[in-house]
C-alpha positions in Angstrom: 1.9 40.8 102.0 4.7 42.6 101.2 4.4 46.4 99.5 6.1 46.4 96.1 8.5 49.6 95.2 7.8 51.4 91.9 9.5 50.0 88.9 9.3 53.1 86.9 12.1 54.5 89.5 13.7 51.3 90.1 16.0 49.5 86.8 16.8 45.6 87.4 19.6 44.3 85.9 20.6 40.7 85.1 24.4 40.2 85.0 26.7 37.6 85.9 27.3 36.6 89.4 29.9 34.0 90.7 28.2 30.4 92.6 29.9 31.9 95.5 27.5 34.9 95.8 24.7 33.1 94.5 25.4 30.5 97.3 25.9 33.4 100.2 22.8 35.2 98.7 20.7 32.0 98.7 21.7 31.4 102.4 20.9 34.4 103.5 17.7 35.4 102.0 15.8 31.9 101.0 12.9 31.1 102.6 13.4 27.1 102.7 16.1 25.8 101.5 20.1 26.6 101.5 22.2 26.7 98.5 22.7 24.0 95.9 26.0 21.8 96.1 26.7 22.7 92.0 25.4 24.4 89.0 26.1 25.2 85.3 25.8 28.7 85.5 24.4 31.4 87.9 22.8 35.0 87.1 22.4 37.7 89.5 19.3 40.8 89.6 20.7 43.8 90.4 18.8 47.0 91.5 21.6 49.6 91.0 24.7 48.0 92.3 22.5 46.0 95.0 22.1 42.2 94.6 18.6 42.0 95.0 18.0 38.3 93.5 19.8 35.7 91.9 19.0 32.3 90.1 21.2 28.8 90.1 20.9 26.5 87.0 22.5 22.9 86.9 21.8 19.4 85.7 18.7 18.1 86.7 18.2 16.3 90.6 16.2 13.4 88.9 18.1 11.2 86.6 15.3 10.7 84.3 15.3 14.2 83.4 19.8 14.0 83.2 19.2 13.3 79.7 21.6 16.6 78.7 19.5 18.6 76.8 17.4 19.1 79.8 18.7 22.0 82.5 17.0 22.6 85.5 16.5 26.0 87.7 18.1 24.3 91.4 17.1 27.8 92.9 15.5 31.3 92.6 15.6 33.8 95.7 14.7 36.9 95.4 14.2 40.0 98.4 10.7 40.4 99.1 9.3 43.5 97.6 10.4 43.6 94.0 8.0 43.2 91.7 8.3 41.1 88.4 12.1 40.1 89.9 11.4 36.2 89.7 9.7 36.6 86.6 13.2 38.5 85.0 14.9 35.7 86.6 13.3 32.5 85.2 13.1 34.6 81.9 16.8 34.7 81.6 17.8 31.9 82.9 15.2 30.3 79.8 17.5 32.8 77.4 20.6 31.6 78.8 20.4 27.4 78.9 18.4 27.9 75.1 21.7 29.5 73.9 23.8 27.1 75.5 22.0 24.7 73.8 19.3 22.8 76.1 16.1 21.9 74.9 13.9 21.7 77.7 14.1 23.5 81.5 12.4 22.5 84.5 12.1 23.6 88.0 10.2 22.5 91.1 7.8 24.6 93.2 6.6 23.8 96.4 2.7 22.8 96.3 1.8 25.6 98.9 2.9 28.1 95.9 1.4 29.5 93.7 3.5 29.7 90.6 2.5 32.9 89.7 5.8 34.0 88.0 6.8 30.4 86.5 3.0 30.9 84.5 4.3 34.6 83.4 7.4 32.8 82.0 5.4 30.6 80.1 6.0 27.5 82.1 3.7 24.6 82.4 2.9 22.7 85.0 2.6 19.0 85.0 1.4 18.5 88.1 2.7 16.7 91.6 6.6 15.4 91.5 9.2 14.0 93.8 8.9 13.4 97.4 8.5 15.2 100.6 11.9 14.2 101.4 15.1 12.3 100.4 15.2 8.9 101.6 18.3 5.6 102.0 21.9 7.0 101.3 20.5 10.8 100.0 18.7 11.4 103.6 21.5 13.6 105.1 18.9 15.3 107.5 18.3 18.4 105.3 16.1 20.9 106.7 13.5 20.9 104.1 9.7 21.5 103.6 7.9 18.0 104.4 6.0 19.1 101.6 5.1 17.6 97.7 6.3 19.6 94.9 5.2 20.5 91.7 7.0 19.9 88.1 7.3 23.3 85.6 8.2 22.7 82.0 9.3 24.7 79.5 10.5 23.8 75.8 13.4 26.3 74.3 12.3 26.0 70.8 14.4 24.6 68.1 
Protein backbone atom coordinates (compact mmCIF):
# COMPACT_ATOMS: atom_id res chain seq x y z
CA UNK A 1 0.00 0.00 0.00
CA UNK A 2 1.33 3.03 -0.95
CA UNK A 3 1.92 6.19 1.75
CA UNK A 4 -0.09 9.19 0.61
CA UNK A 5 1.78 12.83 0.70
CA UNK A 6 -0.10 15.58 2.58
CA UNK A 7 -2.50 17.57 0.51
CA UNK A 8 -2.51 20.54 2.69
CA UNK A 9 1.26 21.11 1.24
CA UNK A 10 0.70 19.70 -2.00
CA UNK A 11 -1.83 21.90 -4.80
CA UNK A 12 -3.11 19.66 -7.86
CA UNK A 13 -3.90 21.29 -10.81
CA UNK A 14 -5.92 20.22 -13.90
CA UNK A 15 -4.81 21.85 -17.17
CA UNK A 16 -4.55 20.92 -20.65
CA UNK A 17 -2.17 18.45 -21.82
CA UNK A 18 -1.46 17.43 -25.50
CA UNK A 19 -2.56 13.26 -26.58
CA UNK A 20 1.10 13.14 -27.01
CA UNK A 21 1.95 13.48 -23.25
CA UNK A 22 -1.02 11.90 -22.19
CA UNK A 23 0.05 8.88 -24.46
CA UNK A 24 4.02 8.98 -23.18
CA UNK A 25 2.54 9.37 -19.56
CA UNK A 26 0.14 6.48 -19.94
CA UNK A 27 3.05 4.29 -21.28
CA UNK A 28 5.19 4.96 -18.76
CA UNK A 29 3.26 4.87 -15.60
CA UNK A 30 -0.01 2.50 -16.29
CA UNK A 31 -0.33 -0.43 -14.55
CA UNK A 32 -2.11 -2.60 -17.55
CA UNK A 33 -2.62 -1.21 -20.42
CA UNK A 34 -0.68 1.28 -22.99
CA UNK A 35 -2.13 4.31 -24.44
CA UNK A 36 -5.40 4.65 -26.41
CA UNK A 37 -5.08 4.87 -30.37
CA UNK A 38 -7.54 8.40 -30.26
CA UNK A 39 -9.40 10.61 -28.08
CA UNK A 40 -11.65 13.82 -27.95
CA UNK A 41 -9.73 15.56 -25.51
CA UNK A 42 -7.11 14.87 -22.78
CA UNK A 43 -6.44 16.69 -19.28
CA UNK A 44 -3.40 16.54 -17.27
CA UNK A 45 -2.92 16.66 -12.96
CA UNK A 46 -0.23 18.65 -12.25
CA UNK A 47 1.56 18.91 -8.74
CA UNK A 48 3.50 22.09 -9.22
CA UNK A 49 4.88 21.90 -12.69
CA UNK A 50 5.10 17.91 -12.39
CA UNK A 51 2.72 15.71 -14.41
CA UNK A 52 1.60 13.59 -11.82
CA UNK A 53 -1.65 12.12 -13.71
CA UNK A 54 -3.58 12.53 -16.64
CA UNK A 55 -7.05 11.25 -18.12
CA UNK A 56 -7.91 10.36 -22.08
CA UNK A 57 -11.64 10.79 -23.14
CA UNK A 58 -12.99 9.62 -26.66
CA UNK A 59 -15.94 8.04 -28.25
CA UNK A 60 -16.95 5.04 -26.76
CA UNK A 61 -15.06 1.23 -27.65
CA UNK A 62 -18.62 -0.39 -27.89
CA UNK A 63 -20.82 0.85 -30.64
CA UNK A 64 -23.93 0.57 -28.69
CA UNK A 65 -22.77 3.19 -26.46
CA UNK A 66 -21.41 5.43 -30.05
CA UNK A 67 -24.67 6.94 -29.96
CA UNK A 68 -22.80 10.71 -29.69
CA UNK A 69 -24.03 12.08 -26.71
CA UNK A 70 -22.24 9.37 -24.86
CA UNK A 71 -18.21 9.95 -24.15
CA UNK A 72 -16.21 7.58 -22.53
CA UNK A 73 -13.03 7.89 -20.12
CA UNK A 74 -10.45 5.37 -22.51
CA UNK A 75 -7.83 5.97 -19.62
CA UNK A 76 -6.90 7.33 -16.14
CA UNK A 77 -3.17 6.92 -14.75
CA UNK A 78 -2.21 8.40 -12.06
CA UNK A 79 1.48 8.08 -9.82
CA UNK A 80 0.90 6.06 -6.93
CA UNK A 81 0.80 8.14 -3.80
CA UNK A 82 -1.45 11.04 -4.50
CA UNK A 83 -4.39 11.07 -2.82
CA UNK A 84 -7.92 12.11 -4.28
CA UNK A 85 -5.76 12.51 -7.84
CA UNK A 86 -8.21 9.99 -9.73
CA UNK A 87 -11.00 11.35 -8.08
CA UNK A 88 -9.93 15.27 -9.54
CA UNK A 89 -9.52 13.49 -12.69
CA UNK A 90 -12.85 11.67 -13.38
CA UNK A 91 -14.36 14.89 -11.80
CA UNK A 92 -13.17 17.04 -14.63
CA UNK A 93 -13.22 15.02 -17.19
CA UNK A 94 -17.35 14.76 -16.05
CA UNK A 95 -17.11 18.91 -16.20
CA UNK A 96 -15.45 18.92 -19.43
CA UNK A 97 -17.64 16.29 -21.87
CA UNK A 98 -21.03 17.98 -19.94
CA UNK A 99 -19.84 21.36 -21.45
CA UNK A 100 -19.04 19.95 -24.59
CA UNK A 101 -22.31 18.75 -24.67
CA UNK A 102 -22.53 14.85 -23.90
CA UNK A 103 -25.17 13.44 -21.91
CA UNK A 104 -23.87 10.45 -20.43
CA UNK A 105 -19.95 9.15 -19.59
CA UNK A 106 -18.85 5.79 -18.98
CA UNK A 107 -15.75 4.09 -18.18
CA UNK A 108 -14.58 0.50 -17.50
CA UNK A 109 -12.87 -0.83 -14.43
CA UNK A 110 -11.22 -3.92 -14.08
CA UNK A 111 -13.33 -6.42 -11.73
CA UNK A 112 -10.21 -6.89 -9.38
CA UNK A 113 -10.84 -2.98 -8.59
CA UNK A 114 -12.38 -1.58 -6.41
CA UNK A 115 -13.88 1.67 -7.77
CA UNK A 116 -13.27 3.52 -4.97
CA UNK A 117 -12.79 6.95 -6.82
CA UNK A 118 -15.42 6.37 -9.74
CA UNK A 119 -18.10 5.99 -6.41
CA UNK A 120 -16.62 9.51 -5.10
CA UNK A 121 -17.42 10.89 -8.56
CA UNK A 122 -20.73 9.86 -8.32
CA UNK A 123 -20.61 7.04 -10.86
CA UNK A 124 -22.74 3.98 -10.89
CA UNK A 125 -22.03 0.83 -11.58
CA UNK A 126 -24.03 -1.46 -13.64
CA UNK A 127 -22.29 -4.39 -13.18
CA UNK A 128 -20.02 -6.93 -15.43
CA UNK A 129 -19.26 -5.70 -19.28
CA UNK A 130 -17.27 -6.70 -22.25
CA UNK A 131 -14.93 -9.47 -22.53
CA UNK A 132 -11.66 -10.66 -21.24
CA UNK A 133 -10.24 -10.04 -24.51
CA UNK A 134 -10.80 -8.84 -28.13
CA UNK A 135 -11.50 -11.58 -30.41
CA UNK A 136 -11.76 -12.17 -34.93
CA UNK A 137 -10.25 -9.14 -36.77
CA UNK A 138 -9.76 -6.78 -33.24
CA UNK A 139 -7.41 -9.65 -31.61
CA UNK A 140 -4.07 -7.91 -32.40
CA UNK A 141 -2.30 -9.76 -29.43
CA UNK A 142 -2.70 -6.82 -26.95
CA UNK A 143 -1.16 -7.40 -23.64
CA UNK A 144 -4.18 -7.01 -21.63
CA UNK A 145 -5.63 -8.31 -18.18
CA UNK A 146 -7.50 -11.73 -19.08
CA UNK A 147 -9.81 -10.30 -16.78
CA UNK A 148 -13.93 -9.14 -16.91
CA UNK A 149 -14.65 -5.56 -16.49
CA UNK A 150 -17.11 -3.55 -14.99
CA UNK A 151 -19.51 -0.71 -16.63
CA UNK A 152 -19.55 3.02 -14.60
CA UNK A 153 -22.20 5.43 -15.56
CA UNK A 154 -22.74 8.78 -15.03
CA UNK A 155 -25.61 11.18 -16.35
CA UNK A 156 -24.38 15.09 -17.04
CA UNK A 157 -27.63 16.55 -16.25
CA UNK A 158 -29.60 18.51 -18.61
Amino acid sequence: MAEYIECETLKMQIRPITFKQASEFINKHHRHHNATIGCKFCIGLYSDNDLIGCAVCGRPVSRYYDDGLTCEINRVCVIEGYKNACSMLYGACCRIAKNMGYKKIITYTLQSESGTSLKASNFTCEGQAGGTHWTGKRNKGQLIPPEMKNRWVKKLGA
